[in-house]
KEKE-3310 file (N, C-alpha, C; in steps of 0.2 Angstrom, whole numbers, plus 5000, padded with zeros to 4 digits):
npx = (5125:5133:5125:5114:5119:5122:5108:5105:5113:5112:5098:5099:5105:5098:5090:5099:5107:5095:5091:5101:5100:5088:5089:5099:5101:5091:5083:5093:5095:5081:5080:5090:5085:5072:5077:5081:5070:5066:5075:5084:5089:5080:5085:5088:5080:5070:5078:5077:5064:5064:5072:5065:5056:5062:5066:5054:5049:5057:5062:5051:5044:5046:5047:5036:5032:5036:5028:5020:5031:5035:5023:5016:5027:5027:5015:5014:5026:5019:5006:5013:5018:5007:4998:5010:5016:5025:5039:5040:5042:5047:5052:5037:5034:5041:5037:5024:5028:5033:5024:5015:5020:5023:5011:5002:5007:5005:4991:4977:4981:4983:4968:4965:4972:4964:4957:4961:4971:4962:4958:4969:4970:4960:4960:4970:4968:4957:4964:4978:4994:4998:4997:5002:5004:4990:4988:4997:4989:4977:4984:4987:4975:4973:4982:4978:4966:4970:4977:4965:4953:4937:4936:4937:4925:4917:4920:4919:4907:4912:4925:4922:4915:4925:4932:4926:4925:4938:4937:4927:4929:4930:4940:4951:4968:4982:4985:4974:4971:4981:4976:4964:4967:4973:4963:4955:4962:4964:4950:4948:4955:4949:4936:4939:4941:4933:4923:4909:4895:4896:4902:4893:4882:4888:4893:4887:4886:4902:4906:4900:4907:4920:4918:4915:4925:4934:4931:4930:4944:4961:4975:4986:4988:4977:4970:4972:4972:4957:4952:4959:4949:4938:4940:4941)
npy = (5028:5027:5038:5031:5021:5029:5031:5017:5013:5026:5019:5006:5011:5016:5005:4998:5009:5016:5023:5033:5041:5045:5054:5065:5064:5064:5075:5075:5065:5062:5077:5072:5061:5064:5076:5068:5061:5066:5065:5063:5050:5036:5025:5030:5036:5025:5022:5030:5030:5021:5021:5029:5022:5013:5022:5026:5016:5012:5021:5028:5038:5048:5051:5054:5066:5074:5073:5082:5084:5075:5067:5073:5071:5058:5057:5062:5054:5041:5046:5046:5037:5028:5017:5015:5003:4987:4990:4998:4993:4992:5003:5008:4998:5000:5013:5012:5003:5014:5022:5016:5009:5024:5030:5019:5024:5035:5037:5047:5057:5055:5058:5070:5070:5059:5062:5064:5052:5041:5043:5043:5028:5021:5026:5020:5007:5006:5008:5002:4996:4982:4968:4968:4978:4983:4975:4979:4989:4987:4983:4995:5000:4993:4996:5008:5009:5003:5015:5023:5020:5021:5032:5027:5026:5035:5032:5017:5008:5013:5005:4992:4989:4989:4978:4965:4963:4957:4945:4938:4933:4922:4917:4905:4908:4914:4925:4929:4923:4928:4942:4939:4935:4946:4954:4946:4947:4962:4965:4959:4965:4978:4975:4972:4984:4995:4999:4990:4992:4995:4987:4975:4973:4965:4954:4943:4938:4939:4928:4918:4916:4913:4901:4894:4896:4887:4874:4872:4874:4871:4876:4882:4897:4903:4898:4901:4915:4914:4908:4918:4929:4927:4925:4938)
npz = (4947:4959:4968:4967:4977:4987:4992:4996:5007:5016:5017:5023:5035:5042:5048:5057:5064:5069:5082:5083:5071:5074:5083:5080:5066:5057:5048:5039:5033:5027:5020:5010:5003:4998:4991:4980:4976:4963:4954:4940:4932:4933:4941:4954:4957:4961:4970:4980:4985:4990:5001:5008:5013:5020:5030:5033:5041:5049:5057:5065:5078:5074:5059:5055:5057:5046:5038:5029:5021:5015:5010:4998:4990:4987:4984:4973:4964:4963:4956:4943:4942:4939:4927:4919:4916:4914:4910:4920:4931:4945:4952:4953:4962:4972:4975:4980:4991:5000:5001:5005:5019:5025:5026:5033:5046:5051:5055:5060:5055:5041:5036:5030:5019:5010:5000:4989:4989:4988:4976:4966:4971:4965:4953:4949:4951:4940:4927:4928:4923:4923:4931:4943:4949:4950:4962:4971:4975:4980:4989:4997:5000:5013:5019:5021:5028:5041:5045:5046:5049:5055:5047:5033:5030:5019:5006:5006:4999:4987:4988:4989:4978:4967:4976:4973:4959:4959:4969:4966:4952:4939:4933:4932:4931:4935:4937:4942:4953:4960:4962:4970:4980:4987:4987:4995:5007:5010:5012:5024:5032:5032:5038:5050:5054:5048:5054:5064:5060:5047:5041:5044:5034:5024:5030:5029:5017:5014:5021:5014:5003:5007:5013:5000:4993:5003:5001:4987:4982:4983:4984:4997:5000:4993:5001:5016:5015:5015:5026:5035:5033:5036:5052:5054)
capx = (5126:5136:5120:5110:5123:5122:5104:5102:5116:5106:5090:5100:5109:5089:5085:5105:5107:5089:5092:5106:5096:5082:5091:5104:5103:5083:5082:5100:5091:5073:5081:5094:5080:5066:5079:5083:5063:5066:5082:5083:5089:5078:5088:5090:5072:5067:5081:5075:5057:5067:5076:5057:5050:5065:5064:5045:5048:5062:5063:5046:5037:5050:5048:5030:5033:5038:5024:5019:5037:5035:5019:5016:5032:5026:5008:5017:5024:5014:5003:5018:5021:5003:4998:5015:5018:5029:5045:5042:5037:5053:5047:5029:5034:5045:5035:5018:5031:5035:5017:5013:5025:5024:5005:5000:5009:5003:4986:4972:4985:4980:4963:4964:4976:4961:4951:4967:4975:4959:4958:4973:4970:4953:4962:4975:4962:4954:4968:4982:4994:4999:4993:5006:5001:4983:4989:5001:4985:4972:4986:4989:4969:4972:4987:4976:4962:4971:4977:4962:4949:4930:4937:4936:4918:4913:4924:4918:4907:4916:4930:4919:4911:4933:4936:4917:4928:4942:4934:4922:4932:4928:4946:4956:4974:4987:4986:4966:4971:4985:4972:4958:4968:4975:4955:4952:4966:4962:4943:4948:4956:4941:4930:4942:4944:4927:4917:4904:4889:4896:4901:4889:4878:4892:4897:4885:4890:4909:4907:4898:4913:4924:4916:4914:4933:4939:4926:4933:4951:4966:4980:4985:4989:4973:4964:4974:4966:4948:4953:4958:4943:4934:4942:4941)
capy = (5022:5032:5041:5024:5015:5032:5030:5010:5012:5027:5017:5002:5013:5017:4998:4997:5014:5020:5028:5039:5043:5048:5062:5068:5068:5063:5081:5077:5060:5065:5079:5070:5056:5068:5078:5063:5059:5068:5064:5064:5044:5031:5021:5033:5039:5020:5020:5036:5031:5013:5025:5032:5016:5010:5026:5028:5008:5012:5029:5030:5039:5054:5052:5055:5074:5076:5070:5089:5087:5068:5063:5077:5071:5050:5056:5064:5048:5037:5047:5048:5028:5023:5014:5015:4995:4981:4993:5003:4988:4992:5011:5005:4993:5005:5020:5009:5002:5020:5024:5012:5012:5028:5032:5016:5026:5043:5038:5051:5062:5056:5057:5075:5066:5053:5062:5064:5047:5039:5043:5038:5022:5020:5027:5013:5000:5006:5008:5001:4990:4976:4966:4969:4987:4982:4971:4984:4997:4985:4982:5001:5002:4989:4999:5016:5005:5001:5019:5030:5015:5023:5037:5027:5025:5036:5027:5009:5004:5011:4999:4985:4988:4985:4972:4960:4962:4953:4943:4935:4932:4915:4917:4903:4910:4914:4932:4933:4921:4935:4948:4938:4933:4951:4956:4944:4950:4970:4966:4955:4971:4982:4970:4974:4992:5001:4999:4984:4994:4996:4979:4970:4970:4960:4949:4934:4937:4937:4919:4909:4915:4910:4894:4890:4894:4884:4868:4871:4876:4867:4882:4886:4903:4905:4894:4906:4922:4915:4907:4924:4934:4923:4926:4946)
capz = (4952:4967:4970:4972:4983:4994:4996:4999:5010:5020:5017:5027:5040:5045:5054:5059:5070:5069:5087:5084:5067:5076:5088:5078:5059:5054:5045:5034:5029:5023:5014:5006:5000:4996:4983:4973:4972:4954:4949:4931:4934:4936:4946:4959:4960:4963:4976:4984:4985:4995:5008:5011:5014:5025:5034:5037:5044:5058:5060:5070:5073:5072:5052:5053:5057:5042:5032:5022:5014:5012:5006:4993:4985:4986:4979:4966:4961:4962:4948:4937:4940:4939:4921:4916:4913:4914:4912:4926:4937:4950:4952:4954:4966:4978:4977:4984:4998:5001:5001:5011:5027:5030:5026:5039:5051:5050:5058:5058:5050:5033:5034:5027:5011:5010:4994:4982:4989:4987:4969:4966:4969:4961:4945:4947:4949:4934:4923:4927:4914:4923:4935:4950:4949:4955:4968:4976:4975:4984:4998:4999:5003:5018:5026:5021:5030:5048:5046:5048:5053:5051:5043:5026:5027:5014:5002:5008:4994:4980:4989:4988:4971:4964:4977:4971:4952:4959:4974:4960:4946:4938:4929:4937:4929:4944:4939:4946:4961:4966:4963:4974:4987:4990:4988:5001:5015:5012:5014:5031:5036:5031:5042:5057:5055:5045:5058:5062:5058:5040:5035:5044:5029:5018:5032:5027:5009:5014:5025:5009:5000:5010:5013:4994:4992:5005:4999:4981:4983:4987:4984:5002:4999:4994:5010:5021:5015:5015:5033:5038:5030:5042:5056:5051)
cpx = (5129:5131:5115:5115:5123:5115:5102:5109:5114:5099:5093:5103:5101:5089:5094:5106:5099:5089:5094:5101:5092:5082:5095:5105:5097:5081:5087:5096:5087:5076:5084:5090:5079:5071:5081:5077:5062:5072:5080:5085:5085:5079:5089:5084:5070:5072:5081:5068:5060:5069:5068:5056:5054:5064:5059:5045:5052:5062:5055:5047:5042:5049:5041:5028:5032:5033:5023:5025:5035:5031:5017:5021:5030:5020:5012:5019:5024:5010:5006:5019:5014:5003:5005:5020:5024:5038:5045:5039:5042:5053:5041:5031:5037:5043:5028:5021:5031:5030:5014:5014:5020:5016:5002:5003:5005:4995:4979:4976:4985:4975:4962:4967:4970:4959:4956:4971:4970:4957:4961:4973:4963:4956:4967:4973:4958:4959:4977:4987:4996:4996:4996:5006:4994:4984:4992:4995:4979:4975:4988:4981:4969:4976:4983:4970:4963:4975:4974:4956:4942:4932:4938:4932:4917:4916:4922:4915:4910:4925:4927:4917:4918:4936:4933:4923:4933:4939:4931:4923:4931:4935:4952:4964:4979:4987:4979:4968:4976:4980:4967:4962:4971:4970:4954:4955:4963:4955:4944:4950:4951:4937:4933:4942:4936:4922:4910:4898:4890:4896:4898:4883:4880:4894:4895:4889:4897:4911:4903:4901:4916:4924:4917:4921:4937:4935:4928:4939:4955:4972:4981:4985:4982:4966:4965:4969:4959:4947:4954:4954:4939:4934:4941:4934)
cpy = (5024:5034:5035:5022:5020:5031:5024:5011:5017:5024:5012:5002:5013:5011:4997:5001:5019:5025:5033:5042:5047:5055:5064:5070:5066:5068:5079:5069:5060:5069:5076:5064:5061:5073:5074:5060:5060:5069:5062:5054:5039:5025:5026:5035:5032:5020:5026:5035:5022:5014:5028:5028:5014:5016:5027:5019:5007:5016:5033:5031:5048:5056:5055:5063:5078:5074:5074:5089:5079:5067:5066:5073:5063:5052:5057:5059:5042:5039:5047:5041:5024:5021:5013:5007:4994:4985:4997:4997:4989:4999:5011:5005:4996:5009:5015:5005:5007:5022:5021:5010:5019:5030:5026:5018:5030:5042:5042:5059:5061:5057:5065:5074:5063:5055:5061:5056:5040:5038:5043:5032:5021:5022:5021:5007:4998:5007:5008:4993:4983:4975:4967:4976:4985:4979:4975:4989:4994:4984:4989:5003:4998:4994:5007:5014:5005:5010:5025:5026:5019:5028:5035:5027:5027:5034:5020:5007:5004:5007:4992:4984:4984:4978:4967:4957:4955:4945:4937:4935:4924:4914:4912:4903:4912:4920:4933:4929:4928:4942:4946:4936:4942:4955:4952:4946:4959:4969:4963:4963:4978:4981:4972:4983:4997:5002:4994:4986:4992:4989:4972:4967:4965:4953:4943:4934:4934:4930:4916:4911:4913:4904:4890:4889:4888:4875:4866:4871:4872:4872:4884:4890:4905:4904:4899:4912:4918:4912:4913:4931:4932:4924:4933:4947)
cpz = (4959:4970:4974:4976:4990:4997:5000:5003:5016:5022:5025:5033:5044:5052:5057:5067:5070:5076:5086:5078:5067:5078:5084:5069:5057:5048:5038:5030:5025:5018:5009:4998:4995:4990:4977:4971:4963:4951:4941:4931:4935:4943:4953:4962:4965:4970:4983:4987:4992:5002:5011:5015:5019:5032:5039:5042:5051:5060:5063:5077:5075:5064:5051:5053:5051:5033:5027:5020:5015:5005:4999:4986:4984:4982:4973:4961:4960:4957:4945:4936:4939:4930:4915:4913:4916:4916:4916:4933:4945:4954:4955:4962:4974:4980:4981:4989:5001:5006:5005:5018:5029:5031:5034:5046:5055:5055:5057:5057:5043:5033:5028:5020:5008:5003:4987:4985:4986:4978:4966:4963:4964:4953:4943:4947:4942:4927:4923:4923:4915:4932:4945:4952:4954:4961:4974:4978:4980:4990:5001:5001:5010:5023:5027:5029:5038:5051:5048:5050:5049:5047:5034:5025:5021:5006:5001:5002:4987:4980:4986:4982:4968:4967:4973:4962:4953:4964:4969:4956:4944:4933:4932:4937:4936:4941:4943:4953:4964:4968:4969:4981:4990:4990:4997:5008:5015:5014:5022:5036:5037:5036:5048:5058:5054:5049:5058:5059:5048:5035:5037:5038:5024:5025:5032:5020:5008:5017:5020:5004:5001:5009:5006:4992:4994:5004:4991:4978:4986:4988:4994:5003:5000:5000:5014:5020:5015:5023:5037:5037:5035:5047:5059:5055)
residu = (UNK:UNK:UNK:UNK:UNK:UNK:UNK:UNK:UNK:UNK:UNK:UNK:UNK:UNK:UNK:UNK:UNK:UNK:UNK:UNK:UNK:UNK:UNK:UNK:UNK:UNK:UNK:UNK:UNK:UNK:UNK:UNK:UNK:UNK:UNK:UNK:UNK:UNK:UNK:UNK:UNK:UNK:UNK:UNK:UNK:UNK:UNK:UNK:UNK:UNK:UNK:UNK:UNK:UNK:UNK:UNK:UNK:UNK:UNK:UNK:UNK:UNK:UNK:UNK:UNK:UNK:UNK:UNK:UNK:UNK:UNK:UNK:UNK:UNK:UNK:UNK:UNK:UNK:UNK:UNK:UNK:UNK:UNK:UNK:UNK:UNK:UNK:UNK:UNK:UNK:UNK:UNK:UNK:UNK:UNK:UNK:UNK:UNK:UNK:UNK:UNK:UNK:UNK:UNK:UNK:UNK:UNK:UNK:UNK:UNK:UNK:UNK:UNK:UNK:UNK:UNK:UNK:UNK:UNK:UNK:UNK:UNK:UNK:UNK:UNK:UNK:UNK:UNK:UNK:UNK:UNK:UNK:UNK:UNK:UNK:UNK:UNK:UNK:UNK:UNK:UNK:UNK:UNK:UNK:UNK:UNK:UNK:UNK:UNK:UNK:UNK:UNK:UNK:UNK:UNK:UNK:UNK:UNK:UNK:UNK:UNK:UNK:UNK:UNK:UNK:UNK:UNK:UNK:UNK:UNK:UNK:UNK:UNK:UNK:UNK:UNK:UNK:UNK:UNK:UNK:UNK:UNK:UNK:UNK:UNK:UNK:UNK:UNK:UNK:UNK:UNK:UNK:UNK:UNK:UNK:UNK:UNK:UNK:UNK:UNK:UNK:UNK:UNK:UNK:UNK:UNK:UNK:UNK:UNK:UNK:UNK:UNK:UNK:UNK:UNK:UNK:UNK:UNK:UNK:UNK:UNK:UNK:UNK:UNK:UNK:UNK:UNK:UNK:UNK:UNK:UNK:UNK)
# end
């Protein structure tokens, strides 16, 4: 427990003094994190993967430097937390924050990450044990998405093929809504970013789904996202 209250007390020095942080001990931070990624504790891992996340969110873009000792150790895990269920839902959930911050930084500094990150997620899409797991992994395609822009072309359909699963579920249970509305916001951001040539060929597709949604749905959560696919 000591170990966690030092990192969520570094995590939250991050947004406090992020200046001084930046000039002066950015190096004693990172490391201190990045050695508790593989604590033999659970509790410390997930609070070390929280310190990333808070890190990679204030401490730009000085944190980004440091991405070949970061991101190595966040892939890492992430494939250790993917299909792992319900009890590792708090681990999951911090390491795909993590993963996320700092990867939307990073820019066309991950595009070289893109073949192992991308497969990844496509393995978490396809086998993972609860439904908050997928949801984290299809928003970790939107921030990968605004991160490298044309650079996910050659990914785009086998995105679209996982989103269409969720997009087009005839399942009206609130686990398929979280899944389609978090389909429908990372395609909006795909639409902004992939380049027009690429998803011009879905974009009547995407407006008489919208439509249908917003003609058969009252949920506002979910009007918003089909309101903002639109907009996309």
């Amino acid at each position: 427990f000591d170990r966690k209250a030092a990192l969520t007390a570094l995590a939250v020095l991050a947004e406090g003094c992020r200046d001084f942080i930046r000039r002066k001990c950015l190096s004693d931070f990172v490391e201190t994190a990045c050695k508790c990624v593989d604590d033999d504790e659970k509790l410390v891992r997930s609070a070390a993967m929280f310190a990333l996340g808070q890190f990679s969110e204030h401490l730009q873009p000085e944190i980004s430097s440091y991405s070949n000792v970061i991101l190595p150790l966040l892939i890492k895990r992430i494939v250790e937390c993917t299909g792992s269920g319900e009890d590792n839902r708090i681990a999951i959930t911090k390491t795909y924050y993590a993963l996320e911050i700092f990867c939307e930084n990073l820019d066309d500094k991950l595009v070289p990450h893109l073949p192992v990150i991308m497969k990844i997620l496509f393995n978490a899409l396809e086998n993972a044990a609860i439904v908050h797991e997928r949801e984290l992994a299809i928003s970790f395609i939107g921030a990968i998405a605004n991160a490298v822009k044309e650079n996910l072309q050659p990914y785009f359909p086998k995105i679209v093929e996982y989103l269409k699963i969720y997009l087009l579920a005839s399942d009206a249970g609130a686990s398929a809504q979280i899944l389609q509305m978090q389909a429908l916001d990372t395609l909006g951001v795909l639409a902004r970013t992939i380049g027009a040539a690429v998803f011009l060929p879905l974009a009547d597709e995407c407006i008489q789904l919208c439509l249908v949604l917003l003609e058969r749905v009252d949920d506002p959560d979910l009007r918003r996202c089909a309101y903002g696919l639109l907009a996309s």
